[in-house]
C-alpha positions in Angstrom: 45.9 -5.0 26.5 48.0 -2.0 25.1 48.1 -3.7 21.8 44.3 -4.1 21.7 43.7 0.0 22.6 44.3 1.0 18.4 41.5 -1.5 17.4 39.1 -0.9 19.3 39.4 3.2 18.7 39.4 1.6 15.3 35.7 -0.1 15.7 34.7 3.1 17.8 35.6 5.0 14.8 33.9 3.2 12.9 30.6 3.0 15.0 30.7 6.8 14.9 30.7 6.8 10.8 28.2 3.6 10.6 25.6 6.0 12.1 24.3 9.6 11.7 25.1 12.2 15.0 21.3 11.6 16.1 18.8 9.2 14.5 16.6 11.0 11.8 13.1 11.1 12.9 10.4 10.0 10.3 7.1 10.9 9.8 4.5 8.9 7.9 0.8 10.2 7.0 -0.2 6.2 7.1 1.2 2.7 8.1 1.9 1.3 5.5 4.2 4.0 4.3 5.5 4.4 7.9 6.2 0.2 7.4 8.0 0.8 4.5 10.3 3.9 5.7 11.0 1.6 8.8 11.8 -1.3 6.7 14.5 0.8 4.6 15.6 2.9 7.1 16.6 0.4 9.9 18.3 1.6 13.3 19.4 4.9 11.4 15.9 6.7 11.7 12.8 6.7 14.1 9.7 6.0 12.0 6.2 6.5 13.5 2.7 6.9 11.0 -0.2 10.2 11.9 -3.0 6.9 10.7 -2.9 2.9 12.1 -4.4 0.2 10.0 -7.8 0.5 11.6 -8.0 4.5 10.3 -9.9 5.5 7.3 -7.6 8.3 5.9 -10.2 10.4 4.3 -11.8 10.8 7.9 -8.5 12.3 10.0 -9.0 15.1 11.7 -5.2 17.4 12.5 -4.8 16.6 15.9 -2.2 18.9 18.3 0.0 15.2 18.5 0.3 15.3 14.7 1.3 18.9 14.8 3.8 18.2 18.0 5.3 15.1 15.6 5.6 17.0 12.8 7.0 19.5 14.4 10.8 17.5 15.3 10.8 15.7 11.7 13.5 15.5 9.6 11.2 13.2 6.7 7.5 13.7 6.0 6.3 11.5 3.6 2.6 11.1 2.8 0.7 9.1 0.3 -0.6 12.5 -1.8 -3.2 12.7 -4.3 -5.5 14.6 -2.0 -5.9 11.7 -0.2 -4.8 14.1 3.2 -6.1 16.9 2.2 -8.8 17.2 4.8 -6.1 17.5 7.8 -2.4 17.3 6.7 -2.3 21.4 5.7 -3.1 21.9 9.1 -0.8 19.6 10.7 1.9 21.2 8.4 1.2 24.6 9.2 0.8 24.0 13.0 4.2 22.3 12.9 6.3 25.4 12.1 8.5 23.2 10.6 10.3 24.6 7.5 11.9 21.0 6.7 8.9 19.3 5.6 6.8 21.2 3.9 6.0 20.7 0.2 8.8 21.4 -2.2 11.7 20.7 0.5 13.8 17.7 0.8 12.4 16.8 4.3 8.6 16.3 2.1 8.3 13.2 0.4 4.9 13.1 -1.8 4.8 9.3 -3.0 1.5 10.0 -4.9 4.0 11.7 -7.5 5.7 8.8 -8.0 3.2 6.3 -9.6 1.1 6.4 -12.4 -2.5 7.2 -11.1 -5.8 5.3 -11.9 -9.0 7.0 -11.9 -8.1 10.4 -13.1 -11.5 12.3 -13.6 -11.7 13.1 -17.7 -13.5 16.1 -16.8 -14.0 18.9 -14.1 -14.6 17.8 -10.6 -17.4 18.9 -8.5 -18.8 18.1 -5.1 -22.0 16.4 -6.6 -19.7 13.9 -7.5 -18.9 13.1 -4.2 -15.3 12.6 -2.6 -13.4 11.8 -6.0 -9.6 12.7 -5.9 -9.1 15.4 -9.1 -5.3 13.8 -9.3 -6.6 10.3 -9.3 -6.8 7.2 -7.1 -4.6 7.4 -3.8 -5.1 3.7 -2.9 -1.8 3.0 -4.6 -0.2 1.3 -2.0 -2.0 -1.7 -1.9 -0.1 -2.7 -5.7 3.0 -4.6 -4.7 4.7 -3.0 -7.4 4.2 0.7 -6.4 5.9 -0.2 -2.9 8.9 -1.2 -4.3 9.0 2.0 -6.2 7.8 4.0 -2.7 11.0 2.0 -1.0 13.5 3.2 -3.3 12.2 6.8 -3.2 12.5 7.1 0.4 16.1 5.4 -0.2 17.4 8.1 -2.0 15.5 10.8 0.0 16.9 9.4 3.4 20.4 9.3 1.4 19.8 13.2 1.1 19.2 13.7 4.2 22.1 11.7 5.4 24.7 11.1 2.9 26.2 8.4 6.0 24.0 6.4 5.4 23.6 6.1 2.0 24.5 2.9 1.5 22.5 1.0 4.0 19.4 2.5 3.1 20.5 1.8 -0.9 20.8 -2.3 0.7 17.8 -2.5 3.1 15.3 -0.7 0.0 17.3 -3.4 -2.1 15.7 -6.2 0.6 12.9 -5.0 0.9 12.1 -5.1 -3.2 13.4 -8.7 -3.3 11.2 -9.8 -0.3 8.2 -8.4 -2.1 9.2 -10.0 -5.0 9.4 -13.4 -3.7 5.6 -13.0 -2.0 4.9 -12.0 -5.1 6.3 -14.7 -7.7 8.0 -17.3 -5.2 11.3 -18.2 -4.2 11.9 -20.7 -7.2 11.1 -18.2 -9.4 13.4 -15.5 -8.2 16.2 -17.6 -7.7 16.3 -18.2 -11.4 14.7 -15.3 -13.0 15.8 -11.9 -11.6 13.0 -9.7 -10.1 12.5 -7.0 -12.3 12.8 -9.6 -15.2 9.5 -11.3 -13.6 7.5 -8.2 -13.3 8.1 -7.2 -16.9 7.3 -10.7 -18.1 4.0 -10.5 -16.2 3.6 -6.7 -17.4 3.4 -8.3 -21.0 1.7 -11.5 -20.5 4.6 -14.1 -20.7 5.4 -15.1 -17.0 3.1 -18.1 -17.4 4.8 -19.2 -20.5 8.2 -18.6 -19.5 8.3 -20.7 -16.3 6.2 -23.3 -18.1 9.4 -23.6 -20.4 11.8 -23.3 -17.7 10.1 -26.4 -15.6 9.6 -23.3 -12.6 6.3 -24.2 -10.5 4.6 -20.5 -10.2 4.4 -19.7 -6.8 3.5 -16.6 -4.2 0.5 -14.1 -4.2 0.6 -14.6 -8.3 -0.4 -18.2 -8.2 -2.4 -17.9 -5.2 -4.2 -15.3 -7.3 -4.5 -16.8 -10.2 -7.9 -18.6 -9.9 -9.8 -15.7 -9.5 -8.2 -14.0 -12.7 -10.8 -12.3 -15.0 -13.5 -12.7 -11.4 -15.8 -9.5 -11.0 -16.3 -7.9 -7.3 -17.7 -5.5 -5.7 -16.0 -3.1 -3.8 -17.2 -0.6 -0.7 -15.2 2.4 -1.6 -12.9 2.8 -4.8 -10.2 1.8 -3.1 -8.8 -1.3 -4.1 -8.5 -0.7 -8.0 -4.9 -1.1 -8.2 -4.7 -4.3 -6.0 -7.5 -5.7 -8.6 -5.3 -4.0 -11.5 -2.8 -6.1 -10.4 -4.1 -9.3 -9.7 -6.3 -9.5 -12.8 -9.9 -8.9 -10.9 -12.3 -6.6 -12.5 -14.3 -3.8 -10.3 -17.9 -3.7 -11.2 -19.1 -1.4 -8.9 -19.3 0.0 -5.4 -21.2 0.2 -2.3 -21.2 3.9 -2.0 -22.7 5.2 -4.6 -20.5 8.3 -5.1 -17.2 8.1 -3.1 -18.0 9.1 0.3 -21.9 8.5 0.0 -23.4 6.0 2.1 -25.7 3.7 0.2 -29.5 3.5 -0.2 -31.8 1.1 0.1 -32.5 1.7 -3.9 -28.8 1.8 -5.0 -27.9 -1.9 -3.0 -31.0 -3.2 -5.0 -29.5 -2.5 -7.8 -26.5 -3.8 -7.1 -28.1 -7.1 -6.3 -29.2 -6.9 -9.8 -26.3 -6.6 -11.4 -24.5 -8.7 -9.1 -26.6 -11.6 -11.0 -26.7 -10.2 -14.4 -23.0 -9.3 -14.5 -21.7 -12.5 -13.1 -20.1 -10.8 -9.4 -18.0 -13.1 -8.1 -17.3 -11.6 -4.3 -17.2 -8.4 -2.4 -14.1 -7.0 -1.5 -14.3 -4.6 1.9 -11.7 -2.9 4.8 -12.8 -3.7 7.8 -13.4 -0.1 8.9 -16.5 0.3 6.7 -19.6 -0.7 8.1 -20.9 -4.4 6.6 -23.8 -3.8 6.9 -24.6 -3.0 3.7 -22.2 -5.6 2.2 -24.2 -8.2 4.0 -27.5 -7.4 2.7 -26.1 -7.7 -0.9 -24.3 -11.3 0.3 -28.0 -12.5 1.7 -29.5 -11.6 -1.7 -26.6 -13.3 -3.8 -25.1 -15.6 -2.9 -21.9 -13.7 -2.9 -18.6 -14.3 0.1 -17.9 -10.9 1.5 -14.1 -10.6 1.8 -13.3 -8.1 4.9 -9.3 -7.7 4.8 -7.4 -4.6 5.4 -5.7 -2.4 3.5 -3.5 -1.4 5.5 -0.8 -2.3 8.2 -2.5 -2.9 11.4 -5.7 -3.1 10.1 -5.9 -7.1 11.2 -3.6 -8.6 14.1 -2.5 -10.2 11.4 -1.3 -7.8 9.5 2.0 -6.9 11.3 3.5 -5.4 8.1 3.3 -4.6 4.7 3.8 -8.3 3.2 2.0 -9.2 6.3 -1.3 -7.1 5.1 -1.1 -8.4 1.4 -0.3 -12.0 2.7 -3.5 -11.5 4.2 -5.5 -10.1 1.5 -4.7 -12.5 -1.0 -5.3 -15.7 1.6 -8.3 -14.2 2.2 -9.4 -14.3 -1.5 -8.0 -17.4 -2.4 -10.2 -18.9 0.9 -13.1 -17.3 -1.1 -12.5 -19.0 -4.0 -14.7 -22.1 -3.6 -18.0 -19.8 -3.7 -16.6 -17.0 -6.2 -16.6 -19.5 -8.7 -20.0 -20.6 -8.0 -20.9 -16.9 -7.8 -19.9 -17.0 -11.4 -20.9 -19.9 -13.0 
């Protein structure tokens, strides 16, 4: 027994520099960021999200819980580009917290990490309904842009807890390859490295390369690839990256203006351009109304798509890969009557 004594004050040693004094606690504006934290952060932080799947963002109101979680974190990190900007001031404020607010380490603004679609060429004004002056915020729904978001909050947890540097370095380092198998599938990860596929796709080669290789394409790429070049409709302008992404083409929304609900007038002439232009689907989150989607669909022709956008927004979408898993079955299900749609 006396021999064993030095080891295990070794591993308790050891347990006490594997972990921080008291898990950091992690605060997300939305789930899907909060998935991500949680995914690179393992048992060394708390993660919990202000929005669940089922939320529309735009529509939060600052609660006192917000304030009262915001108020013991260590890590805010929020999806910026206005997309808050209705509530998070005043949850920021309310929170007294001098950690997380903007321009501290503890505040983590992932919209200034990506490259933003939909910047307004000129000045913005409220006639133009809700448009975002920094551009799109709906970044998160590009595979890509969440590996970026997971090595950001890496480093950032790093920061905050030089401990555990290395761990969150290996779990952001997992979670990039998992998304890049969904994404391109396992036989072509296991001979092409990851970030060697997504620049090969960036410039139009992927097909050609695993073509000479003898690599079947697989994952949300091949799954996608039917409906390449397919015009949709969308509700709200919020799924332009996903459909930068996957190679679909937005034609138009439901709301007229961001934020509007739509007339009778406008749907009709979206039903009009729906056969004129060749629409191949509509594309919608669950947490719009359908209604409107449905009277275009009884007109056309077209498959309405509901899938959300975020995690939790489906039971089936337990998780990030989870909710695009879903997404992309869910188009690829469509397929059948997009391609009528189009032909």
């Amino acid at each position: 027994m006396r021999t064993m004594i030095p080891a295990a004050a070794a591993l308790v040693a050891a347990a006490a520099l594997a972990a921080p004094a008291a898990p950091l606690r992690v605060v997300a504006t939305t789930s899907d960021l909060a998935d991500i934290a949680r995914a690179v952060a393992g048992d060394r932080a708390g993660v919990r999200s202000i929005c669940t799947g089922a939320d529309d963002p735009h529509m939060m109101q600052g609660k006192p819980s917000f304030i009262l979680a915001a108020r013991d974190a260590d890590l805010w990190i929020r999806v910026g580009l206005e997309l808050e900007i209705g509530w998070e001031p005043v949850v920021l404020e309310g929170s007294r917290n001098p950690r997380i607010q903007p321009g501290q380490p503890g505040h983590l603004d992932a919209g200034s990490l990506i490259e933003p679609i939909d910047v307004p060429a000129g000045p913005v004004t409220r006639e133009m309904g809700d448009v975002h002056p920094s551009g799109n915020p709906h970044f998160w729904v590009d595979p890509w842009n969440a590996r970026i978001i997971a090595t950001a909050v890496a480093e950032r947890l790093a920061a905050l807890d030089a401990g555990g540097a290395g761990a969150y370095a290996a779990n952001a380092a997992s979670f990039r390859k998992a998304v890049d198998e969904r994404m391109f599938g396992a036989a072509a990860l296991a001979k092409i490295p990851g970030d060697e596929l997504w620049a090969l796709r960036a410039a139009g080669t992927l097909d050609e390369r695993l073509k000479r290789e003898g690599i079947a394409g697989g994952g949300w790429d091949a799954m996608m690839r039917p409906l390449r070049g397919a015009r949709v409709f969308t509700y709200h302008r919020s799924w332009g990256y996903f459909a930068r992404r996957f190679g679909l083409e937005v034609a138009g929304e439901i709301e007229p203006k961001p934020g509007i609900p739509p007339s009778g007038a406008h749907l009709d002439r979206l039903v009009a351009k729906a056969k004129s232009a060749g629409v191949a689907l509509i594309l919608q989150e669950p947490f719009y109304n359908a209604r409107a989607a449905r009277r275009i669909a009884e007109k056309t022709g077209l498959p309405v798509v509901l899938t959300p956008i975020s995690v939790g927004g489906a039971p089936e979408a337990k998780d990030y890969l989870a909710t695009i898993d879903t997404a992309v079955a869910r188009l690829a299900a469509a397929k059948p009557s997009a391609e009528g749609a189009r032909q």
